[in-house]
C-alpha positions as CSV (number, residue, x, y, z in Angstrom):
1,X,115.4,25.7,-172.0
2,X,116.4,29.4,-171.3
3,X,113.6,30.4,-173.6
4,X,110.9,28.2,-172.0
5,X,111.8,29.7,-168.6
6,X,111.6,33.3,-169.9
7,X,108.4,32.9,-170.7
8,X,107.1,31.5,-167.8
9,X,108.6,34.2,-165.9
10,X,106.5,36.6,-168.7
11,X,103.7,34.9,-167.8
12,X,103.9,35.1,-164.2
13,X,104.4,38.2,-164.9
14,X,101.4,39.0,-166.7
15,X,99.3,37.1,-164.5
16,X,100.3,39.1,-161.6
17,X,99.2,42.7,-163.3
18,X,96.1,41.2,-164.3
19,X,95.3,40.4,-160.9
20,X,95.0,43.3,-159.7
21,X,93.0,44.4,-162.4
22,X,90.5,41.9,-162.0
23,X,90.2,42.1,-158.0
24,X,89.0,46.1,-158.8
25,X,86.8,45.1,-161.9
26,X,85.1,42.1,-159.5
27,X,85.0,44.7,-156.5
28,X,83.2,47.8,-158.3
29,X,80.5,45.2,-159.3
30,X,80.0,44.0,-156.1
31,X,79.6,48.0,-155.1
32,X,77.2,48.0,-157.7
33,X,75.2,45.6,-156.7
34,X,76.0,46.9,-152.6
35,X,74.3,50.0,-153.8
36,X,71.5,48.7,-155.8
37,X,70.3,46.9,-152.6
38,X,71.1,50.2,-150.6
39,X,68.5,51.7,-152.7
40,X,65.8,48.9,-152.3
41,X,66.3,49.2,-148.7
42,X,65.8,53.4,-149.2
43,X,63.3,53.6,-151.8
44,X,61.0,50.7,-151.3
45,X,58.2,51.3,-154.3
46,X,60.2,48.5,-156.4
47,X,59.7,45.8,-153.9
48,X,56.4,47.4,-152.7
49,X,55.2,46.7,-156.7
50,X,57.4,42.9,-156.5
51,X,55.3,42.5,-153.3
52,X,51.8,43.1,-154.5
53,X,52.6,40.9,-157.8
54,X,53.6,37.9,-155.7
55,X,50.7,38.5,-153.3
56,X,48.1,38.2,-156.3
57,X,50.3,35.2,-158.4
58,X,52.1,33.2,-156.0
59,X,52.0,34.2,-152.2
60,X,55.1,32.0,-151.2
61,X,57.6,32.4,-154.2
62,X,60.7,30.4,-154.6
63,X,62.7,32.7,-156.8
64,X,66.7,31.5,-157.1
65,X,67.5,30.6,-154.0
66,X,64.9,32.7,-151.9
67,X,61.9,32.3,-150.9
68,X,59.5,35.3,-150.8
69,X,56.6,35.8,-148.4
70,X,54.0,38.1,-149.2
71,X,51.0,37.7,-147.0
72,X,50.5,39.6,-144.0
73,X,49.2,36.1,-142.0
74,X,52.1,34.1,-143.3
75,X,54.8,37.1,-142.8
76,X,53.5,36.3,-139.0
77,X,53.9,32.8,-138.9
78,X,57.4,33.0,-139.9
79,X,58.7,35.5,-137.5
80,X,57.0,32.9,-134.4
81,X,59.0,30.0,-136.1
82,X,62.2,30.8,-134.6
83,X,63.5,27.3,-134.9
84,X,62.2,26.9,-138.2
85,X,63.4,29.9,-139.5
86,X,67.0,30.9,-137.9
87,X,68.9,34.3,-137.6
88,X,72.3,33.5,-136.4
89,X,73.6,32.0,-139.9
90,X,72.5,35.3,-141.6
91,X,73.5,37.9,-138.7
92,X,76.1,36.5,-136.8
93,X,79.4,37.2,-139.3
94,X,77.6,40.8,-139.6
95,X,78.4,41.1,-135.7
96,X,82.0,40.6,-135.3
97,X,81.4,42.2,-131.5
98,X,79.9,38.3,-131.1
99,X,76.2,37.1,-130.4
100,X,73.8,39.1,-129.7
101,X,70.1,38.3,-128.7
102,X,69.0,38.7,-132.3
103,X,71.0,36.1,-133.6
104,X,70.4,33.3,-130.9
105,X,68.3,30.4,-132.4
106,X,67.4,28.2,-129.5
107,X,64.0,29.4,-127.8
108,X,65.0,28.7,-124.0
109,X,68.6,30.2,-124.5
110,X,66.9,33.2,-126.2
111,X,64.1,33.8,-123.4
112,X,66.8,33.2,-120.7
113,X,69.2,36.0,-122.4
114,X,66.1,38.4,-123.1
115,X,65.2,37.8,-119.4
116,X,67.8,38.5,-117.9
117,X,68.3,42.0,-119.9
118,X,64.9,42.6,-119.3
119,X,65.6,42.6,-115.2
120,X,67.6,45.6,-115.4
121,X,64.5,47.5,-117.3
122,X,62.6,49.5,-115.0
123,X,59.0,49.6,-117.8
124,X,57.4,52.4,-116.5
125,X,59.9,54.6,-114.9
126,X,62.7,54.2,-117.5
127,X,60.3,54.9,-120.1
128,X,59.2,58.2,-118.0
129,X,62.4,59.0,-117.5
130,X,63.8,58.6,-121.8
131,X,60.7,61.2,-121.9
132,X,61.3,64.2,-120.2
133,X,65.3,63.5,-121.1
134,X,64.2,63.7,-125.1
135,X,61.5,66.0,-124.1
136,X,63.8,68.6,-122.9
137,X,66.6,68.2,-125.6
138,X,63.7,68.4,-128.3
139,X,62.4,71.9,-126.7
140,X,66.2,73.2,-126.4
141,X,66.9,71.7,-130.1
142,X,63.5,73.1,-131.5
143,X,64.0,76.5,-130.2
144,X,67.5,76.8,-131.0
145,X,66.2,76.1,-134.5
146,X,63.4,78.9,-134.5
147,X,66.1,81.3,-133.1
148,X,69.3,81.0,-135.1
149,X,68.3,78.7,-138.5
150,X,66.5,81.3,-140.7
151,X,63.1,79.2,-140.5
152,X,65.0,75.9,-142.0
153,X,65.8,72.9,-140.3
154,X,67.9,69.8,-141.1
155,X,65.9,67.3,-139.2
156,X,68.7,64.8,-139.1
157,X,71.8,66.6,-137.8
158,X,70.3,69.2,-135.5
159,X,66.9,67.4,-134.6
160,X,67.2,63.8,-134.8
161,X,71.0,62.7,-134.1
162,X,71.8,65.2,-131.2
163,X,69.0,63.7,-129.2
164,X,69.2,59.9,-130.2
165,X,72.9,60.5,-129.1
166,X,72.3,62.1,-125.5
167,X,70.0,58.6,-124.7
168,X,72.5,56.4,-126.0
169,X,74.8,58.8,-123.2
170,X,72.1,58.7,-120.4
171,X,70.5,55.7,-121.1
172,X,72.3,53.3,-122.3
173,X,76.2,54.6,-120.9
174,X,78.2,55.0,-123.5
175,X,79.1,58.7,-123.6
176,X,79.8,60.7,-127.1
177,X,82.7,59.4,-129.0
178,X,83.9,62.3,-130.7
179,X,81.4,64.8,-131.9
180,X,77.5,64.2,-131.5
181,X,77.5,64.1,-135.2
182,X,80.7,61.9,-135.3
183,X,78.9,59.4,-132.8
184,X,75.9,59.1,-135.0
185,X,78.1,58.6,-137.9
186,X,79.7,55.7,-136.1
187,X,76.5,54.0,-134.8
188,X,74.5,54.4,-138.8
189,X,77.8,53.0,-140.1
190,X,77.6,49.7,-138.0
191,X,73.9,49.5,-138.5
192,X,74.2,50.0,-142.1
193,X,76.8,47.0,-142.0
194,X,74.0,45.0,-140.8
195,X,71.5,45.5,-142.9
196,X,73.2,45.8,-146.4
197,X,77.1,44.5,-146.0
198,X,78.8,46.4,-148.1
199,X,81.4,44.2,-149.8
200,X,84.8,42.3,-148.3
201,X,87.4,45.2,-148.7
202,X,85.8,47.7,-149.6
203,X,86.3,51.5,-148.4
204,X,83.1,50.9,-146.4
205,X,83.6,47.7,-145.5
206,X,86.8,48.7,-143.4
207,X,85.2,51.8,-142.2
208,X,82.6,50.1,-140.7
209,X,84.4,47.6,-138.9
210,X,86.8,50.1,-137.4
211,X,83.2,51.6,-136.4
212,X,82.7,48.3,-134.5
213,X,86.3,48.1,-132.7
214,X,85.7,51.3,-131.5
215,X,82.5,51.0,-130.0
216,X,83.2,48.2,-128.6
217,X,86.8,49.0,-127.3
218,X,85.1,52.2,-125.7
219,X,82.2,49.6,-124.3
220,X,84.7,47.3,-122.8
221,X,86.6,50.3,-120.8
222,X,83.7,51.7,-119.8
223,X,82.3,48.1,-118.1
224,X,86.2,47.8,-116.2
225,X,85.5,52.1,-115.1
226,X,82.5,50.7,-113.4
227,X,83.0,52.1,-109.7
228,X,82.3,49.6,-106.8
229,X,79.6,52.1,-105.0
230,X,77.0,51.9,-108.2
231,X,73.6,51.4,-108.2
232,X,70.9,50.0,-110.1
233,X,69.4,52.9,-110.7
234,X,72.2,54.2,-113.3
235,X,72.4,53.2,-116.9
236,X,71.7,50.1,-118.4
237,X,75.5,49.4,-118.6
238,X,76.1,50.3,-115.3
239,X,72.6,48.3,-114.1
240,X,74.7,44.9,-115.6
241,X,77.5,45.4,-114.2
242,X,76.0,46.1,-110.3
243,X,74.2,42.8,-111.1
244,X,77.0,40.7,-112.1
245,X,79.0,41.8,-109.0
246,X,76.2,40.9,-106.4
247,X,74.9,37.5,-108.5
248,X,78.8,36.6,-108.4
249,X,78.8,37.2,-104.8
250,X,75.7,35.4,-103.9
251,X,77.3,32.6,-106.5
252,X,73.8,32.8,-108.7
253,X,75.2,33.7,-112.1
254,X,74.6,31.7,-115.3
255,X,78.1,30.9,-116.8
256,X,77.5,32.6,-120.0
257,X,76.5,36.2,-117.8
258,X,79.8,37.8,-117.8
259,X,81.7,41.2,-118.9
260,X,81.9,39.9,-122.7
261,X,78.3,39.4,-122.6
262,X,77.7,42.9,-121.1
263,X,80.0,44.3,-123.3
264,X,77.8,42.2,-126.6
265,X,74.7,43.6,-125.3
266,X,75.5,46.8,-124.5
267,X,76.7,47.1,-128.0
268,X,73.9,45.6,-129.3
269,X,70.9,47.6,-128.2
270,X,73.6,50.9,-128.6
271,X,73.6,50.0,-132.1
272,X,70.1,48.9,-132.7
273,X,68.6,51.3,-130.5
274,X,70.5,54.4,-132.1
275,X,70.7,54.3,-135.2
276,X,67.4,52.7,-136.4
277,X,65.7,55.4,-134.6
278,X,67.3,57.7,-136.7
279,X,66.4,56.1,-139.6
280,X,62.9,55.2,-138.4
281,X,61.9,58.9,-137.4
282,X,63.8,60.3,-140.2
283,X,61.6,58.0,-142.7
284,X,58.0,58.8,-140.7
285,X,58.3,62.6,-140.8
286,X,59.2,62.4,-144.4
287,X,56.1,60.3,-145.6
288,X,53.8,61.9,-143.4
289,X,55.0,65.5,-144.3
290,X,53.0,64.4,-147.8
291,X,49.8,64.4,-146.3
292,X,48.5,67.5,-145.0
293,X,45.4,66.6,-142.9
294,X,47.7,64.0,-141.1
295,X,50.1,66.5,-140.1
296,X,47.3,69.0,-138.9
297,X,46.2,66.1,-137.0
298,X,49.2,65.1,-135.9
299,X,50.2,68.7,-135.1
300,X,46.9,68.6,-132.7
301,X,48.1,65.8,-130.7
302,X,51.5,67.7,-130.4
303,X,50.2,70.4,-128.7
304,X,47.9,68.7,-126.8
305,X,51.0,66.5,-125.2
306,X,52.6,69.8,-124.8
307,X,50.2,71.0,-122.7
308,X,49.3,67.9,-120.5
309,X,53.1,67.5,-119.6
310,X,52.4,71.3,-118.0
311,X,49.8,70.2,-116.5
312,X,51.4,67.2,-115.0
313,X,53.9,69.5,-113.8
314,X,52.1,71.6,-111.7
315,X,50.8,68.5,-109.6
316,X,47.5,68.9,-110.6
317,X,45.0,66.2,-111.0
318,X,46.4,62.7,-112.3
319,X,43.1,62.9,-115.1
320,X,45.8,64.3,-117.4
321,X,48.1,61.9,-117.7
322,X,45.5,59.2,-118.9
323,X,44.5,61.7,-121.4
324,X,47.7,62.3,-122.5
325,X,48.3,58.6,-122.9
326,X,45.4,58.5,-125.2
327,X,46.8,61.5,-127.1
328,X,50.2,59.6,-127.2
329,X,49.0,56.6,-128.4
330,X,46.8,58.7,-130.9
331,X,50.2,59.9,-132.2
332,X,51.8,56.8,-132.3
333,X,49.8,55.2,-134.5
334,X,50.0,58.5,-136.9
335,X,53.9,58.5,-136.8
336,X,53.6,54.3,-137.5
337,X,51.2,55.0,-140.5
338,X,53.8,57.3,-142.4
339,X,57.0,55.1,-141.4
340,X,54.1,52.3,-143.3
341,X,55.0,54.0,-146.1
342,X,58.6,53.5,-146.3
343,X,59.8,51.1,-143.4
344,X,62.7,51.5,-141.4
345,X,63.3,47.5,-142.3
346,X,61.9,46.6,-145.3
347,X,63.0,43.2,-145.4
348,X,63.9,40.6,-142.5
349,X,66.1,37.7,-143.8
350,X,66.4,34.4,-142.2
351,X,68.0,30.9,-142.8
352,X,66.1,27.8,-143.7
353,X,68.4,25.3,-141.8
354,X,65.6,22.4,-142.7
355,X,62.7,21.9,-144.9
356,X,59.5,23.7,-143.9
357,X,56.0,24.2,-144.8
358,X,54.9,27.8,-145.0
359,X,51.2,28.6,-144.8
360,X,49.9,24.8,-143.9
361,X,46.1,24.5,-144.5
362,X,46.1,27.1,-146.9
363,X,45.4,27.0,-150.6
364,X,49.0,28.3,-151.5
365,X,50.7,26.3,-148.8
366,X,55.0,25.7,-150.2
367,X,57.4,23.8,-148.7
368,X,60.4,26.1,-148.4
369,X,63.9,23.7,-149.2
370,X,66.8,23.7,-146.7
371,X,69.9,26.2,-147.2
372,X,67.4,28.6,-148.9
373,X,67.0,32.3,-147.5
374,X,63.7,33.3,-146.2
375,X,62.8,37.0,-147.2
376,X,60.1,38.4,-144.8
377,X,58.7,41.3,-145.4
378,X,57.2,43.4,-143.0
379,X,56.4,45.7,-146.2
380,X,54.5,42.9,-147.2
381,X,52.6,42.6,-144.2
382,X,51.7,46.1,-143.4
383,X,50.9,46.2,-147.4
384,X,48.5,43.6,-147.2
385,X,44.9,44.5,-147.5
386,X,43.2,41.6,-146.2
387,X,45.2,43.3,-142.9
388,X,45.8,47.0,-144.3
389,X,42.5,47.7,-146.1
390,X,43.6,50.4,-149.1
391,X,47.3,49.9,-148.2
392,X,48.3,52.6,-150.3
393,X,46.4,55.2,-148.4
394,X,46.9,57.0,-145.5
395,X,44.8,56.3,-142.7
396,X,44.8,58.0,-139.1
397,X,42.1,54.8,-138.2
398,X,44.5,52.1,-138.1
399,X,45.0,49.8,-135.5
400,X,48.4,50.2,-133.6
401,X,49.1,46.8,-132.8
402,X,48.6,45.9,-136.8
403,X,52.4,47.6,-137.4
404,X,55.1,45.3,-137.3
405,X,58.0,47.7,-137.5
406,X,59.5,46.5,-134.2
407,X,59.4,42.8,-135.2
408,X,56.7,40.5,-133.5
409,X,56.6,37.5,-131.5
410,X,59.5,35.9,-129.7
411,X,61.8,38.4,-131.5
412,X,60.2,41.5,-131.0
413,X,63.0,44.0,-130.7
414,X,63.8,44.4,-127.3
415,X,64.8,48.6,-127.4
416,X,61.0,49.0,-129.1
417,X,60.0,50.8,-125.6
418,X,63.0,53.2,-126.5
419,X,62.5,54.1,-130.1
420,X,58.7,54.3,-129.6
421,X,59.5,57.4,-126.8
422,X,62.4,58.8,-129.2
423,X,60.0,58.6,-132.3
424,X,56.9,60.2,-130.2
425,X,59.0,62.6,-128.3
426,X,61.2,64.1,-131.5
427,X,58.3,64.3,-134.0
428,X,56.1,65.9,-132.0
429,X,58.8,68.7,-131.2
430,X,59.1,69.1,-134.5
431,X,55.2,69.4,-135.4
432,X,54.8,72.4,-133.1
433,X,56.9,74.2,-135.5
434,X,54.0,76.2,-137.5
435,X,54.0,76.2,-141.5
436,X,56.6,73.0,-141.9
437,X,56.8,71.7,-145.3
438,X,59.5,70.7,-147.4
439,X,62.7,72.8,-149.0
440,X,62.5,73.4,-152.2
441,X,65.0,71.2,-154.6
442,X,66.5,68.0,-153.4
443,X,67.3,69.5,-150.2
444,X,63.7,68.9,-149.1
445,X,64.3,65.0,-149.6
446,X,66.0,62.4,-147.6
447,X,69.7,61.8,-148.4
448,X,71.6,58.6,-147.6
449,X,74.9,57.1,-146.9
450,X,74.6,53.6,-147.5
451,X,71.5,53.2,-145.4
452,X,71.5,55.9,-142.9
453,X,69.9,59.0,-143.2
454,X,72.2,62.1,-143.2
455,X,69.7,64.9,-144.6
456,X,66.4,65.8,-144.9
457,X,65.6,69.5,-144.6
458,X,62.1,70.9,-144.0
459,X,61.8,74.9,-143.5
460,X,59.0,76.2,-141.2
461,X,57.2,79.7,-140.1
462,X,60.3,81.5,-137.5
């Protein structure tokens, strides 16, 4: 009997070191994989190549348990299907800060939410206003460069970061946590945790969550430091807050419009607003660096908008700022074309709660089974020719409202009015530099962690 125990107690025993073993084996293949899909999401020519395959052989693919959407038209259809087609099962455990407007499902729920954080957006001023604030960070940024970097710039830490993090500051209210770069660090480690979750455990994994708690325990501080004279003319967090005091007064408040839902939001378009626009200028510059004519273009339009905002600042005729609207929108569509070329969002996933057709009416109409994951592509739509004619060109002729990098529809990302000044504002500052081009080696190429950007250096003409 003594012996039969003995070697249960072996085998216990044994069990118990092989556990551990196993746990580590199991976890450095989920990194594995965790880094495999960081690299689709970086380097999209894989899927691009997937993409055009599909298009041509199968349009709507069921593929495992995914389904694959590779037509610009059909792309389109699914991101108006919000009830078809759901978020909140694939986002929501990704936002342990709690729902956000992303992840809310039920259209009148959603447009009420979206509503009422559009009522604290000003459109035209606010977006003035983002301007000259990234404007005049840009011009102290650029000619610190030209003065003390030895014609070399690392577009990501001393371009792109420092002034993404002074408008989440002004703009949004969350002052620096930490160092500028610290901050940034925090906000493309809780974006990266949304778009590619690194696995359960991991050293990423818990780095990215103690990313969230402290965003969001700095959010929640900030909302109770709120002083009773504010106006509405402050930051966005500040803006909330003034309006949940006087719509509590005035007893007008929907019940779910509280300080947790300031503090959600808050960190939500903090997050999303931040970091993507990192990634998203980060991305454009570095594909349309490739094309010279572009950038001479581009360049044109830089100085053009440098010398309208002069202009406009001397009080002289309002003809100017039409022009310069032009010019800006000219820009635009340049900076959209290179980001084309390597999205900041490759791929959109989305929950299939119940059966649906896809593409009714047309000759390669599927219907898509419930519990599947959708995968759409806005690489696939903006890769499209019958949309994109010669998709892998670059063309300055484009039309802007073709892009989808923003989303479209009912979930067209609600911070787009943000990253489209950011993105204009910081790449233009950057084209005035004369003779930019790449660094030589490695250096001269974008660098991620996970899936943020943390260097891409380009050298230039002091």
């Amino acid at each position: 009997m003594s012996n039969v125990c003995n070697a249960r107690h072996r085998n216990v025993g044994t069990t118990s070191r092989n556990r551990p073993i196993l746990q580590s084996i199991l976890l450095s293949l989920r990194l594995q994989l965790y880094k495999l899909q960081c690299f689709v999401f970086n380097h999209p020519l894989p899927l691009k190549l997937l993409l055009a395959l599909l298009r041509r052989l199968r349009p709507v693919a069921i593929i495992g348990k995914f389904v694959f959407v590779a037509k610009a038209r059909d792309v389109l259809e699914v991101l108006h299907r919000i009830e078809d087609f759901t978020e909140a099962d694939v986002l929501a455990p990704k936002m342990p800060w709690g729902p956000f407007i992303i992840s809310i499902d039920w259209p009148e729920q959603h447009a009420r939410e979206r509503h009422l954080l559009q009522s604290v957006v000003f459109p035209e001023s606010d977006a003035e206003m983002l301007r000259r604030t990234a404007a005049k960070r840009c011009g102290e940024l650029i000619e610190h460069a030209r003065r003390c970097e030895h014609g070399e710039i690392n577009v990501v830490t001393k371009l792109f970061e420092p002034v993404v993090v002074d408008i989440v500051g002004s703009y949004f209210g969350i002052p620096v946590i930490g160092e500028p770069h610290e901050m940034a660090h925090l906000l493309g480690q809780i974006a990266g945790f949304i778009m590619v979750d690194p696995p359960l455990g991991s050293d990423r994994w818990i780095e990215s969550r103690e990313c969230i708690a402290r965003l969001t325990n700095t959010i929640t501080e900030l909302i109770r430091q709120v002083p009773q004279s504010a106006t509405k003319d402050a930051d966005l967090l500040t803006r909330l807050v003034v309006k949940l005091r006087d719509n509590r007064d005035r007893k007008r408040n929907p019940f779910w419009f509280n300080e947790d839902w300031i503090r959600r939001y808050i960190t939500g378009v903090t997050v999303f607003g931040g970091a993507t626009s990192i990634r998203a200028a980060t991305q454009a510059i570095d594909r349309l660096i490739e094309y010279p004519a572009a950038v001479c273009q581009a360049r044109k339009l830089a100085r053009q908008l440098e010398e309208s905002a002069k202009i406009e600042s001397l009080d002289a005729a309002r003809e100017p700022e039409w022009r310069a609207a032009e010019q800006r929108s000219k820009l635009q569509q340049i900076i959209y074309e290179g980001l084309r070329l390597r999205p900041m969002l490759p791929l959109l996933h989305r929950y299939i709660p119940r059966e649906a057709i896809i593409a009714k009416g047309t000759a390669h109409a599927r219907m898509a089974p419930a519990g599947y994951t959708l995968l759409a592509s806005p690489l696939a739509a903006m890769y499209d020719p019958g949309e994109f004619p010669h998709p892998w060109h670059f063309s300055t002729e484009r039309c802007l409202k073709n892009y989808i990098h923003f989303g479209c529809g009912p979930r067209l990302c609600f911070g787009k009015y943000v990253a489209d000044v950011l993105l204009v504002e910081t790449i233009s500052a950057l084209l005035r530099l004369n003779g930019l081009k790449r660094a030589s080696g490695s250096r001269g190429h974008v660098k991620y962690d996970g899936t943020a950007v943390r260097s891409l250096v380009l050298t230039f003409k002091p």
